[in-house]
C-alpha positions as CSV (number, residue, x, y, z in Angstrom):
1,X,0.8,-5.0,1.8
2,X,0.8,-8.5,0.6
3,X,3.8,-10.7,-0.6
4,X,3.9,-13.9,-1.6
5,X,6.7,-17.1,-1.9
6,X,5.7,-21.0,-3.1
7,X,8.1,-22.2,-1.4
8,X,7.4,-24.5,1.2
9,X,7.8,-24.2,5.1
10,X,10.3,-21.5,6.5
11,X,11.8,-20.8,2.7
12,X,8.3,-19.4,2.4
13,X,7.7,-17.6,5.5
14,X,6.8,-13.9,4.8
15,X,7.6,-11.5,7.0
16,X,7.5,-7.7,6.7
17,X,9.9,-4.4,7.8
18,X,9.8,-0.6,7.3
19,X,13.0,0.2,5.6
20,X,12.8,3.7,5.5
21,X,9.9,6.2,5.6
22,X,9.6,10.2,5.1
23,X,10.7,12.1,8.4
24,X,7.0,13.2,8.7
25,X,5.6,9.8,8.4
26,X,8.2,8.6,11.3
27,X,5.7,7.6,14.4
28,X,2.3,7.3,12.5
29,X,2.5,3.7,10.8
30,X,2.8,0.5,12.4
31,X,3.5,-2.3,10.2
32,X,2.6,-5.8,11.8
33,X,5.4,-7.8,10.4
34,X,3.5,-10.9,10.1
35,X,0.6,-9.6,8.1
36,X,1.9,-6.7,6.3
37,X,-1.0,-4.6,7.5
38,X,-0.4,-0.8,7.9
39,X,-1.9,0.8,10.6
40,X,-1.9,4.6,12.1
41,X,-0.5,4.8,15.3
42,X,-2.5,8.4,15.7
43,X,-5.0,10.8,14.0
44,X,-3.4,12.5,10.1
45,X,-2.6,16.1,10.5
46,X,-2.9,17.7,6.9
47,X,-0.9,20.5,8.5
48,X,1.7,18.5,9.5
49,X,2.1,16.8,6.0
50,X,-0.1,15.9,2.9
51,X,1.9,13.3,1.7
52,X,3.7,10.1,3.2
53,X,5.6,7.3,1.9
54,X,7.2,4.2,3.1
55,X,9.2,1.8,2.0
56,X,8.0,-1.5,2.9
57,X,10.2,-4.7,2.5
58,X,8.8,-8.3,2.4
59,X,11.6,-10.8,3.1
60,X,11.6,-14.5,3.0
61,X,13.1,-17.7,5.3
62,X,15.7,-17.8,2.6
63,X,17.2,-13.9,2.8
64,X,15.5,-13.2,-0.6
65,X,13.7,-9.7,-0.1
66,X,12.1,-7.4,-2.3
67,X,11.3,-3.6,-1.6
68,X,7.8,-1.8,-2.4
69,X,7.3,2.3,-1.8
70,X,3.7,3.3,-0.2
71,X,2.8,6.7,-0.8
């Protein structure tokens, strides 16, 4: 995922968090909180779900935040 803030210096620092995520997505993302870059922490299991979604928040040096949902 990929936010983005002009403002200058720390009021436009970016970083990201997992605010919530489906209980059978809990264990299988990793989100680098400097890049926003999802990645699987092991292998899909169609069995054990085929669907996940995660809300992602991107929040600035300031406080100000906003929320996206990854399905």
């Amino acid at each position: 995922v990929t936010a983005t803030d002009a403002d200058e210096g720390l009021y436009g620092h970016v970083k990201y968090s997992l605010k919530k995520q489906t209980d059978n997505a809990f264990g299988i993302f990793d989100l680098d909180s400097e890049s926003g870059v999802i990645t699987l922490l092991r292998s899909l299991d169609f069995e054990e779900g085929d669907a996940y979604v995660l809300d992602v928040q991107a929040r600035d040096g300031g406080g100000l935040f906003d929320t996206a949902k990854v399905a």
